[in-house]
N, C-alpha and C positions, 0 to 999 in steps of 0.2 A: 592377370595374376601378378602378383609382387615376386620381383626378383627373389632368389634365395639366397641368405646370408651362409657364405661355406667360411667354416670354423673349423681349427683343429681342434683337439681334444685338451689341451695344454693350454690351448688362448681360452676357451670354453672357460675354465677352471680359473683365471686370472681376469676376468670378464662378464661375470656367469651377470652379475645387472643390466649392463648393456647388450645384453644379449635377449638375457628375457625382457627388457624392454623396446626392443626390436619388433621380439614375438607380438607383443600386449599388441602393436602399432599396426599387426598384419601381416608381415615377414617372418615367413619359415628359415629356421636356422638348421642348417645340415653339419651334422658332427662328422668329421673324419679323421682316420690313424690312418700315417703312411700314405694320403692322398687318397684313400679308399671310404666312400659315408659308410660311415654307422649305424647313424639314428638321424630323426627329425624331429624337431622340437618345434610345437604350433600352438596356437592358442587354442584350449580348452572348448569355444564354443564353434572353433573351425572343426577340430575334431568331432564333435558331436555332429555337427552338419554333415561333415563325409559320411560318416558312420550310418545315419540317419540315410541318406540320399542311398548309400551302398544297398541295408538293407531294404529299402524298397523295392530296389532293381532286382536287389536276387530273390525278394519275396515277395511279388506285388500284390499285396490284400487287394479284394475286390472292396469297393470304394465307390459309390454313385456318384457323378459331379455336382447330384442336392444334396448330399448328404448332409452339407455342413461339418459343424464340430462343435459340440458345447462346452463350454465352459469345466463343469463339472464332468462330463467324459476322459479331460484332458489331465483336471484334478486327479481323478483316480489311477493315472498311471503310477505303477510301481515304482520308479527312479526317474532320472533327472533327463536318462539318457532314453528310457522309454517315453516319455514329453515329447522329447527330439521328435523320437521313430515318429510318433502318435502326428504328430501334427505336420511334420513334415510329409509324408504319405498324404495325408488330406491334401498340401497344399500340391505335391506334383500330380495326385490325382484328378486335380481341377475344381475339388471341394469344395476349399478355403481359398481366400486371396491372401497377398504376399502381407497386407494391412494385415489382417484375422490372424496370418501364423504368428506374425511379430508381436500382436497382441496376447495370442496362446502364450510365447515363450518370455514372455514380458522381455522386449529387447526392442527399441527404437525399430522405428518403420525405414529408416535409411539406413542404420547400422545391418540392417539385416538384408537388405537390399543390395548393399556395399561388399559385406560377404559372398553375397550370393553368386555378384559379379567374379568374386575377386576369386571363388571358389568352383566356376563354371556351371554354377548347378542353372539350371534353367528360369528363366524369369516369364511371369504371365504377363507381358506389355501390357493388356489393356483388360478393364473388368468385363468381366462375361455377361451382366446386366447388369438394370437399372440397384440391384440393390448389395450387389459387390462393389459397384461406385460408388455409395456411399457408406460403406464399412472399408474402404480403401480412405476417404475422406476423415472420416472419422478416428481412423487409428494413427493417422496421417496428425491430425490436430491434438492427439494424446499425446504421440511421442516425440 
């Protein structure tokens, strides 16, 4: 994980670009008054992955490891942040490959990878078969 940027509230405010561009780079910025955080400031699709990851664990849909995920399944989610949930569940479930989610959330196959590292969520090292290799392959050469 990327060290955390600790900020008073007063530099936040004399700063607030280099700070959100900190965030953009990876790096949580932790707000504090009086040497005590506040708030945490992260980027939007780090958020969504926690939030994503969180409610899987507190709600595990049942999920087949052939299920897949289609295209249009993923379309019909209600919001941006129900995507997240939708696809994320598929892939901790063993579903989807880490290529298939990144392609669900239209977000580069390494970008999302690099999160995932940076965000401890769990990674599937290696494709389950012949044909998650090459939808790994394939998303791989998209993004």
């Amino acid at each position: 994980m990327q060290p955390m940027q600790r900020i008073r509230k007063t530099d936040l405010a004399r700063n607030t670009r280099q700070v959100i561009n900190a965030v953009l780079r990876g790096q949580t910025a932790v707000v504090e008054s009086h040497g005590q955080p506040e708030v945490a400031i992260m980027d939007i699709i780090d958020y969504r992955i926690i939030r994503a990851v969180l409610r899987y664990h507190a709600q595990q849909p049942a999920i087949g490891v052939e299920a897949g995920l289609s295209d249009e399944t993923v379309a019909a989610a209600p919001d941006l942040q129900g995507r997240f949930d939708l696809v994320l569940a598929h892939y901790l479930a063993g579903a989807i490959s880490l290529g298939r989610a990144a392609e669900l959330l239209e977000l580069p196959w390494l970008d999302l990878r690099t999160r995932f590292l940076r965000l401890d969520v769990p990674l599937h090292v290696a494709p389950a078969n012949v044909a998650e290799a090459k939808e790994e392959v394939k998303a791989a050469e998209a993004g």
